[in-house]
C-alpha positions as CSV (number, residue, x, y, z in Angstrom):
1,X,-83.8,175.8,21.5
2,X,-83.2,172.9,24.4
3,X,-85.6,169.7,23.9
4,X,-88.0,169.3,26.4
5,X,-87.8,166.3,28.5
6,X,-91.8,165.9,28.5
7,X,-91.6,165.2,24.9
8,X,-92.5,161.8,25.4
9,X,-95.4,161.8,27.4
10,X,-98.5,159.9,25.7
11,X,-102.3,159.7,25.9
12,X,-103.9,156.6,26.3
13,X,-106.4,157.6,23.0
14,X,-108.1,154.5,23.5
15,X,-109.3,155.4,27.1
16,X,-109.4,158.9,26.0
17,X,-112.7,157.5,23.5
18,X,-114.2,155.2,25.9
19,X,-114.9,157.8,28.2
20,X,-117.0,160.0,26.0
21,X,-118.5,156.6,25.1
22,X,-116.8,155.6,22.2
23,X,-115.8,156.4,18.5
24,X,-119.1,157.5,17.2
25,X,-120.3,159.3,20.5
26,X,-117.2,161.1,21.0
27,X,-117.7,162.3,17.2
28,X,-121.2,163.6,17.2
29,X,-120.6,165.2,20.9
30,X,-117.9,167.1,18.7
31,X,-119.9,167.7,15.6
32,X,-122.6,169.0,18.3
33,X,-120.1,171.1,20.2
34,X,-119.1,173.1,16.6
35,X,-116.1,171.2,15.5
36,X,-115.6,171.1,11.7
37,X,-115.0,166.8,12.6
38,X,-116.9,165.9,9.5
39,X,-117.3,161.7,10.5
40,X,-116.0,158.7,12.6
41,X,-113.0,158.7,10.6
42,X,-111.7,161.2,12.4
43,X,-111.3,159.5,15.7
44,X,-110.2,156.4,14.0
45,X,-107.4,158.2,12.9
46,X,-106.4,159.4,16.4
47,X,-106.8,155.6,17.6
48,X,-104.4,154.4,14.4
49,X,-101.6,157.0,15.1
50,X,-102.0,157.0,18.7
51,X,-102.4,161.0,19.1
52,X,-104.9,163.8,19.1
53,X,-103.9,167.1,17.9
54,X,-103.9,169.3,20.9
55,X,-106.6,171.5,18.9
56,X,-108.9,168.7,18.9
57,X,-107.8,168.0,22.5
58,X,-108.8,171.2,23.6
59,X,-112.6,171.2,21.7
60,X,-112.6,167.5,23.6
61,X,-112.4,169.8,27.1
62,X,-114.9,172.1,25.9
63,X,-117.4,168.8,25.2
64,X,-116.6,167.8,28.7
65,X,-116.7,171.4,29.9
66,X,-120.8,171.1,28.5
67,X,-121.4,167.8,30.2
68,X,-120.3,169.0,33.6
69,X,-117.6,166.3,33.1
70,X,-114.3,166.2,34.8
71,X,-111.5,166.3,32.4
72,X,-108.0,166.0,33.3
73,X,-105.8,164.8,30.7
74,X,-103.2,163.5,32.9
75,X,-105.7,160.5,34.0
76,X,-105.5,159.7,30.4
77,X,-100.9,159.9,30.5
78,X,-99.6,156.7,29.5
79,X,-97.6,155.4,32.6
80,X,-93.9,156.5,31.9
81,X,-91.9,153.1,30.9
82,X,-94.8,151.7,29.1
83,X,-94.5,150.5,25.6
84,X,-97.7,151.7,23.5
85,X,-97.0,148.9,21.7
86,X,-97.9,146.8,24.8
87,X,-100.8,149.1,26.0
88,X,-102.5,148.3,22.7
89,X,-101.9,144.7,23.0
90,X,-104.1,145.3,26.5
């Protein structure tokens, strides 16, 4: 199987949260929306690592999908050349 170049492509998680309005908004939206996200915790964890499973990615559509909210997750791709490191030093 050949790598794929787009391997590296990020997320800006931090942004990501802010625009549902936060750790403990995005968390209830989810819990409200039928995802088995149990607390907060959760979402801290995708802040620490950096990454959201693509399973919780997609119930995050579905939230925004409810709200009548634009979603796009390439707004939230982390600029190609850009250190996270540096991002989260923003």
């Amino acid at each position: 199987m050949s790598e794929r170049k787009d391997r590296n492509l990020q997320i800006d998680v931090r942004r990501l949260v802010a625009y549902f309005g936060g750790r403990q908004p995005l968390a209830t939206k989810l819990q409200r929306a039928g995802s088995d996200i149990r607390n907060v915790r959760v979402v801290d964890g995708w802040l620490l690592r950096g990454r959201i499973p693509a399973t919780r990615l997609m119930e995050i559509a579905r939230v925004a999908y409810a709200e009548n909210r634009r979603f796009d997750i390439l707004e939230f791709q982390v600029p190609k050349g850009t250190d996270r490191q540096e991002q989260d030093h923003e």
